[in-house]
C-alpha positions in Angstrom: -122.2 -66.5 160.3 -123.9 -69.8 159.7 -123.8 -71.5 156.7 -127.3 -72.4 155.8 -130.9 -71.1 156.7 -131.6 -69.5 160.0 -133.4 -71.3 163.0 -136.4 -69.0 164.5 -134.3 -69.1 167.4 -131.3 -67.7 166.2 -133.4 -65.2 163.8 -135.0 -63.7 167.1 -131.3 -63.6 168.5 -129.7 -61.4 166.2 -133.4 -59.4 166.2 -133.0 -58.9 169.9 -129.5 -57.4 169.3 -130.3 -55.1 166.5 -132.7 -53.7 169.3 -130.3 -53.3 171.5 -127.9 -51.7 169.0 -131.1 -49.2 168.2 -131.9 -48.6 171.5 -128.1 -47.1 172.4 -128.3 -44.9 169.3 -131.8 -43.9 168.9 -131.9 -40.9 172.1 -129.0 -39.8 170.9 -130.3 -38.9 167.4 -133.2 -37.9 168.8 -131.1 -35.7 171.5 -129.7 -34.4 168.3 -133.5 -33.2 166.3 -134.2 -31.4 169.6 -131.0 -29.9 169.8 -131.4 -28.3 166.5 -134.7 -27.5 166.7 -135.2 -26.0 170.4 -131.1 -24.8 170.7 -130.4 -27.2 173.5 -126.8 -27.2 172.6 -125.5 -30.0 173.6 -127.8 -31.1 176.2 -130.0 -33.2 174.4 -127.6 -35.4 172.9 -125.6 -35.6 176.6 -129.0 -37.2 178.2 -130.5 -39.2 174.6 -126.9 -40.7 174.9 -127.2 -41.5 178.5 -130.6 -42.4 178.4 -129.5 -44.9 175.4 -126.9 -46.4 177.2 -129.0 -47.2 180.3 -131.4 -48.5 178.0 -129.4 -50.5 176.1 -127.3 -51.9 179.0 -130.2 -53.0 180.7 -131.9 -54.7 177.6 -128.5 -56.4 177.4 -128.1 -57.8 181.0 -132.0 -59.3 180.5 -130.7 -61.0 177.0 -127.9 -62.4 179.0 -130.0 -63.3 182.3 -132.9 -64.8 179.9 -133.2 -68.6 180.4 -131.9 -71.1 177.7 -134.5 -73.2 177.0 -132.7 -75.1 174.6 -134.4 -78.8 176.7 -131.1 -79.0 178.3 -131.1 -80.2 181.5 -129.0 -78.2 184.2 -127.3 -81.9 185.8 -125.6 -83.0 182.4 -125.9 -86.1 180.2 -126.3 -88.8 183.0 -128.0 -86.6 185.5 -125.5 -86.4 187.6 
């Protein structure tokens, strides 16, 4: 953890990831509610946990495949 205050950069960062934490857990919770309430038994929580991982995976990969745009050039210090 940093010691100090938070860049807006690094803020949206950890944002993103709480997202993508949310996103693997949230179908499954809700897989649970309609479980319970309709008698799905255990179907709902099967497909809001696959849904939620296909979900979050993907959110993940476009994190990863997301440009830094930190005004780094791709050549290196001497542009080389």
């Amino acid at each position: 953890m940093p010691l100090g205050p938070l860049s807006t950069r690094e803020l949206g960062r950890y944002v993103a990831l709480a997202q993508v934490g949310l996103e693997l857990v949230a179908p499954a919770g809700i897989g649970l509610l309609l479980d319970y309430y309709f008698g799905w038994s255990p179907w709902g929580v099967v497909t809001g946990a696959v849904l939620g991982l296909i979900a979050g995976l993907a959110h993940l990969v476009a994190l990863t495949n997301r440009p830094d745009d930190t005004g780094r050039s791709e050549r290196g210090p001497n542009g080389a």
